[in-house]
C-alpha positions in Angstrom: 12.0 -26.7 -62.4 10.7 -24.4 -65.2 11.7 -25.4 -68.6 13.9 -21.8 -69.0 15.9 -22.8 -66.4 16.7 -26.3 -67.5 17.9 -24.2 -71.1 20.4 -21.9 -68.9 21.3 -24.9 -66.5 22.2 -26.4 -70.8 23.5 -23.4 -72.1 26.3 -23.3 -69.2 27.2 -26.9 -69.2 27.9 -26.6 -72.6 30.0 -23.4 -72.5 31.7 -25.3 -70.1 32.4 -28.4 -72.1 32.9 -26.3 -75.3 34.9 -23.5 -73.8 38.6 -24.8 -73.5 38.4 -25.9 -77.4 37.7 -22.6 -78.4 40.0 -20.9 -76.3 42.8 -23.1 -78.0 41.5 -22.7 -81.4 41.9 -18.8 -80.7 45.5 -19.0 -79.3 45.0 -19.4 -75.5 46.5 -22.0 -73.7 45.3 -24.6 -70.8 46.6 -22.4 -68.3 44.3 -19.3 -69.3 41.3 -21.5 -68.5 42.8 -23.2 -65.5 43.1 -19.6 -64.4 39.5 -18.6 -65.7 38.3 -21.9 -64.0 39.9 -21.3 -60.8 38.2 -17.5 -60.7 34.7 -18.6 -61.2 34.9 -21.4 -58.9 36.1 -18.7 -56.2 33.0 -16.3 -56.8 31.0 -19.4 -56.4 31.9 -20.3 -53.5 32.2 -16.9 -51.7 28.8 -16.5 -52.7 27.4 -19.7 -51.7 29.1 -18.7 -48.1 27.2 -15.5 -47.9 24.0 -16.9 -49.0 22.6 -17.3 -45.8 23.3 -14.0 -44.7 21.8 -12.6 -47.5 18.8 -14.6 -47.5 18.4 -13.4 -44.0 18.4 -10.0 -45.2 16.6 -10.1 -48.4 14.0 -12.8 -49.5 14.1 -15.8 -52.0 12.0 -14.1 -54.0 14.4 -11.5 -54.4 17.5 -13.3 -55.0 16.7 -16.3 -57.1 16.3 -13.7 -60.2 19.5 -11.8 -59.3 20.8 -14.6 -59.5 19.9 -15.3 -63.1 20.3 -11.4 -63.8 24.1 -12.3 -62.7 24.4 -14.8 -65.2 22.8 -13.6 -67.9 25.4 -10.3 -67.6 28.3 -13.2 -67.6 26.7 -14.1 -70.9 26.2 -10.7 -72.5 29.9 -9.5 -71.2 31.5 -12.8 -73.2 29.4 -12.3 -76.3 30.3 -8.6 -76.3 33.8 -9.3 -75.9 33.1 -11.9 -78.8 31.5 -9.7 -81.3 33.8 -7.0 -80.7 37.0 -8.5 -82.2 39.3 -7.6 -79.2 39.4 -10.8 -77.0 40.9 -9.0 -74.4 41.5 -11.6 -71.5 39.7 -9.2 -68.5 36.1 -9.9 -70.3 36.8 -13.6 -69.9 37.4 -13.2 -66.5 34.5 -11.2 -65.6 32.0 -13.4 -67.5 33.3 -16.4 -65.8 33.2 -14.6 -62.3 29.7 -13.5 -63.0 28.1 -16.6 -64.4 29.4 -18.3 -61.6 28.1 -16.3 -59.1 24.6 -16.1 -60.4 24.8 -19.8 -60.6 25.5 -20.4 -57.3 23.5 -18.0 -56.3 20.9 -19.4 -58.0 21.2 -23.2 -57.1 21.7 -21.6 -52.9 18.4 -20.5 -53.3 16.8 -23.7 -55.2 18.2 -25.6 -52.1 16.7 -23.1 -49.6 13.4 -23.8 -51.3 13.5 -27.0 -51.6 14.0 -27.5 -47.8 11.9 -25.0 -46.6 8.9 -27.2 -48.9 10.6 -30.5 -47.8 10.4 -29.2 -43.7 
């Protein structure tokens, strides 16, 4: 596993850990990220479902770094929404739906590459 990876695979599990606190420290309640929870875990999944088909169609090559390019946009789409002052709750949302996705994405294809190496 290359050492960037392990510093995303980091980065999210803290956001994740760290995320809730700072949504209550800036007025949102356990609900919002219930609700921001439950939205990313749906785009995982729904892309973990069409993996297959997709890596049918494309290659792993092709894929694994969309799947990074999908999560680094989650990233840049909360820090925007961050440094612009707003906090609008749609941002939240789509950052969570898209760092989710190129997560799953992501770990699909490390799977798929791991058995193709392993069969």
């Amino acid at each position: 596993m290359f050492i960037a990876e392990r510093c995303l695979i980091s980065f999210a599990m803290g956001i994740f850990a760290l995320l809730p606190v700072y949504l209550l420290s800036i007025g949102r309640d356990e609900i919002f990220f219930g609700s921001i929870s439950a939205a990313g875990m749906a785009t995982a999944i729904l892309i973990v479902l069409i993996s297959p088909s997709l890596t049918r169609r494309f290659s792993v090559r092709r894929l694994a770094p969309i799947g990074g390019l999908l999560y680094a946009a989650g990233c840049a789409t909360i820090l925007v929404n961050e440094f612009s002052g707003v906090r609008a709750t749609l941002p939240y949302f789509l950052s969570y739906m898209l760092q989710s996705g190129g997560s799953g994405l992501s770990s699909f294809q490390r799977a798929f590459t791991l058995h193709l190496s392993v069969a």
